[in-house]
N, C-alpha and C positions, 0 to 999 in steps of 0.2 A: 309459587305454586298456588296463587291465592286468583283473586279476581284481581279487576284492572285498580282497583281502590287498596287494596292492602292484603295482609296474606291471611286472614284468617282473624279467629274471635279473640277479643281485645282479651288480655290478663291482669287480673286485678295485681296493684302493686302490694300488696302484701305479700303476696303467693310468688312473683317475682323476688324480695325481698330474701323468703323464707328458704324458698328453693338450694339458694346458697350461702345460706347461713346454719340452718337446721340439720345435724346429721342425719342419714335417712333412716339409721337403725334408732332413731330416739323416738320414742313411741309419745311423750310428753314434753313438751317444748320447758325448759326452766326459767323463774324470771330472768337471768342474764340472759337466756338466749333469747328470750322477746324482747328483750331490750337492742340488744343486738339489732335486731329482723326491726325493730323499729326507727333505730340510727339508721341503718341501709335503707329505709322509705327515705327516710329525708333525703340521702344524698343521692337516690337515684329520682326522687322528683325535682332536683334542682338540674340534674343532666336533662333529664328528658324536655324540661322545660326550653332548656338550650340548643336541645337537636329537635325537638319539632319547627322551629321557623325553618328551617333546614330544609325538613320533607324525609328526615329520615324514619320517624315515627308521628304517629297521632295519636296525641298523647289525653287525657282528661287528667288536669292536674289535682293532687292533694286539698279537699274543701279546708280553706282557708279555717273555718269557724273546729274543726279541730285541732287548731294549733294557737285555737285560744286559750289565757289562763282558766286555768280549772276553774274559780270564783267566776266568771264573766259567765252568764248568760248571753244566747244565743241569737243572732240578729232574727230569726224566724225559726218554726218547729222543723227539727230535724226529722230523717228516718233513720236510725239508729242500725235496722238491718240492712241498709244500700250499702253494700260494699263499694260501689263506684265510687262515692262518697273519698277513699282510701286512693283512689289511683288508678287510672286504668290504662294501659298501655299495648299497642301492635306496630310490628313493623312494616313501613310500608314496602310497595316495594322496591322503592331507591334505596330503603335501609336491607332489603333483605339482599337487594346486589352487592350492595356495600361490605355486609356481614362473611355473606359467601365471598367473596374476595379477597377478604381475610381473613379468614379458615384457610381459604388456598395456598395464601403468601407462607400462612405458620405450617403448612405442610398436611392440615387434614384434609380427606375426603370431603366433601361437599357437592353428593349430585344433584342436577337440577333438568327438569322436565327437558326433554330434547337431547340429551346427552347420548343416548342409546339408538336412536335412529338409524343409523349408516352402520350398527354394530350387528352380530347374527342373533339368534332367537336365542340361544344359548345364554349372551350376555345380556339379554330383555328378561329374561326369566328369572335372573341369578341378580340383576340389578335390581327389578320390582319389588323383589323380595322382601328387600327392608324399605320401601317407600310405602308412606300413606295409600289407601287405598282412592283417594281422589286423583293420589300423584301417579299411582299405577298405573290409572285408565286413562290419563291423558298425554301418559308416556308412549300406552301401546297402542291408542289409538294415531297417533301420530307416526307409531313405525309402520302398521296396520296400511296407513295411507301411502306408502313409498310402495308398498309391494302387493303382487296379484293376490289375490285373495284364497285361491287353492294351493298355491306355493306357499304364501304363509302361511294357512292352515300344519302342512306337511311338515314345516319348516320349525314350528314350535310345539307339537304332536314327539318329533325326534328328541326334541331338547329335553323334554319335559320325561323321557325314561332315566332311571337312576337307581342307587338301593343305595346312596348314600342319605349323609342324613338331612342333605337340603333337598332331597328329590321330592319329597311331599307336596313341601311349599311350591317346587316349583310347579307342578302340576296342577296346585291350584291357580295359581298365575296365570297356567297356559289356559285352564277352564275358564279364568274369568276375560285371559284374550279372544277366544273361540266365540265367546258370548259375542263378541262384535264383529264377528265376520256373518258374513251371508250364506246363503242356501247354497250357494257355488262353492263353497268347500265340503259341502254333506260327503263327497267322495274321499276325500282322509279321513275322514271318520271312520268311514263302513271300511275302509284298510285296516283301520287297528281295531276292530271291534274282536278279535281274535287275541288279541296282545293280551298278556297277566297285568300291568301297568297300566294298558290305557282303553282297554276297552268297558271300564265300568265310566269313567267319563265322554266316550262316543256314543256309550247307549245316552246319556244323561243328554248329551247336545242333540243327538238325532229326536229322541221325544221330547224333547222340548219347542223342538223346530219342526214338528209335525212330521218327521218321516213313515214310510211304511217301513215294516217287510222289519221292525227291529225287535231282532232277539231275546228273546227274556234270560236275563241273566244268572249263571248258575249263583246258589248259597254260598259258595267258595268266593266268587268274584264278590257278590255281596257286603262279604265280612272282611272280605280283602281292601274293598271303597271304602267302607265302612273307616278302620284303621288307618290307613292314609288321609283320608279326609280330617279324622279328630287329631292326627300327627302333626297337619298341616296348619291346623286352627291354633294348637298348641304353640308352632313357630311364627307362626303372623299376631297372634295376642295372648300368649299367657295364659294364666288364669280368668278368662273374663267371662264376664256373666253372660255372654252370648255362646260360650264353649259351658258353662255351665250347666243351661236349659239344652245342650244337645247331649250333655250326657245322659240326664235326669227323664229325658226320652227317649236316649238307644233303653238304656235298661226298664224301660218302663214299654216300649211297645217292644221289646223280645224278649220271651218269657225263654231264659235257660241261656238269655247273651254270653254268660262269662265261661259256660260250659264249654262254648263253638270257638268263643272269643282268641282265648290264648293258644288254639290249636295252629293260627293265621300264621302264616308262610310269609309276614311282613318284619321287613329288620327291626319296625316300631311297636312291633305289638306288645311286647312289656313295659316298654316305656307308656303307652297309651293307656292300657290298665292302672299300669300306679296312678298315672294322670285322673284317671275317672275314678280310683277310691279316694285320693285327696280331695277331689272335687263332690263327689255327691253326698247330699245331705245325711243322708239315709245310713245310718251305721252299719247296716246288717249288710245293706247294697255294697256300700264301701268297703264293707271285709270280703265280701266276694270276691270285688274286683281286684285287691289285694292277691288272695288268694291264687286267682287264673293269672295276675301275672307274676308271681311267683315260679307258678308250672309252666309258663311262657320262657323264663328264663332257665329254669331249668331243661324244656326241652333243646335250646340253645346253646348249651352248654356255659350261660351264663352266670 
């Protein structure tokens, strides 16, 4: 899933090391366990040293000069904060074939770009899901190119309705497929521009792609995008600082958000609330948001 040279940006060998040695709930590494993470440099730079002539990785090995004795001075001035210095490691992509092939033999999952082609818009939707977002758009540009372009418009527009709780993501998916089709699909759009599910992302593709003649959307559609949209952030990354600055501007350019908010007719709307009172800074904001989704689940009977 990388370019023609290797799959992506090298990883320092400590952080390789650490990864599986350190438990994830240890907040502070202890001396045994840096010792640990540092025995595991050694012997994962003496591997790697042995699979790079190979071509399974491209490796920059461990700088010699620290693994000198303590007392020895230095053949030349070091930089102290070059992590490279430590080990740096990617797989290329013979190693990455290789890896995936043996995932497969041990019996895991392991998709890889192309996979989904010959498959319906359903299983592009529900497959993207968990892929990188490089890996998405080279997945769906490649289904994209098998099929007419108003058909596949149509065709992952259907997939993309749900009220489970993958339907979010998937309809971001199908948004960020839409983005690569042409003006020759503008007509599945302006079909579901009616729909409760899709027609706040037909307005978004039509004005984006310059259409006339589109409808302004009611405040119900609105707060209904709105919550789906943060649902879907939420399943594609977490907590992250790019879902962060979108909370910290829903409530900051809608004055009375949480009031409208938790009334939303979406299965995620309390879940999306909790989400934006853990997430925003602002205490007073975050008991709000608390609050509406409290009366969110309550209206629910949650």
């Amino acid at each position: 899933m990388g370019d023609e040279s290797g799959t992506g940006a090298p990883v320092p060998l400590p952080a390789l090391a650490a990864s599986v040695i350190v438990p994830a709930d240890m907040a502070e590494p202890t001396n045994d366990v840096l010792e640990q993470v540092s025995d595991a440099m050694m012997r994962l730079d003496d591997q790697f040293r042995v699979l790079e002539p190979a071509g399974l990785v491209a490796y920059t090995p461990v700088d010699e000069a620290l693994m000198a004795d303590a007392g020895e001075e230095p053949a030349a001035p070091v930089d102290e904060t070059d992590v490279s210095r430590y080990g740096m490691v990617r797989l290329t992509l013979l190693g990455l074939y290789g890896l995936r092939a043996r995932l497969l033999e041990a019996g895991f999952e392991a998709p890889a770009v192309g996979d989904l082609v010959d498959k319906g818009a359903d299983a592009l939707l529900d497959g993207t899901a968990v892929f990188p977002l490089a890996a998405a758009h080279a997945e769906t540009e490649q289904w994209l190119d098998r099929r007419e372009p108003l058909a596949a418009a149509r065709e992952l527009l259907a997939a993309a309705r749900g009220v489970d709780d993958g339907a979010p993501l998937r309809r971001l998916r199908c948004q960020q497929a839409l983005s690569l089709v042409g003006a020759s699909a503008e007509p599945a759009l302006r079909e579901v521009l009616g729909d409760p599910e899709l027609g706040g992302l037909a307005r978004v593709w039509l004005a984006e792609h310059g259409a006339a003649d589109v409808p302004a959307p009611s405040q119900s559609l609105i707060f209904w995008l709105t919550i789906d949209t943060v649902a879907a952030q939420l399943a594609a990354e977490g907590n992250s600082e790019e879902l962060r600055s979108l909370v910290e501007g829903l409530a900051r350019q809608h004055s009375g958000f949480f009031d409208t908010a938790w009334r939303v007719e979406h299965p995620a709307t309390a879940d999306v609330l909790e989400a934006m009172g853990r997430l925003h800074p602002d205490k007073r904001i975050a008991k709000e948001a608390r609050k509406a989704a409290f009366k969110a689940r309550s209206q629910h009977g949650g």
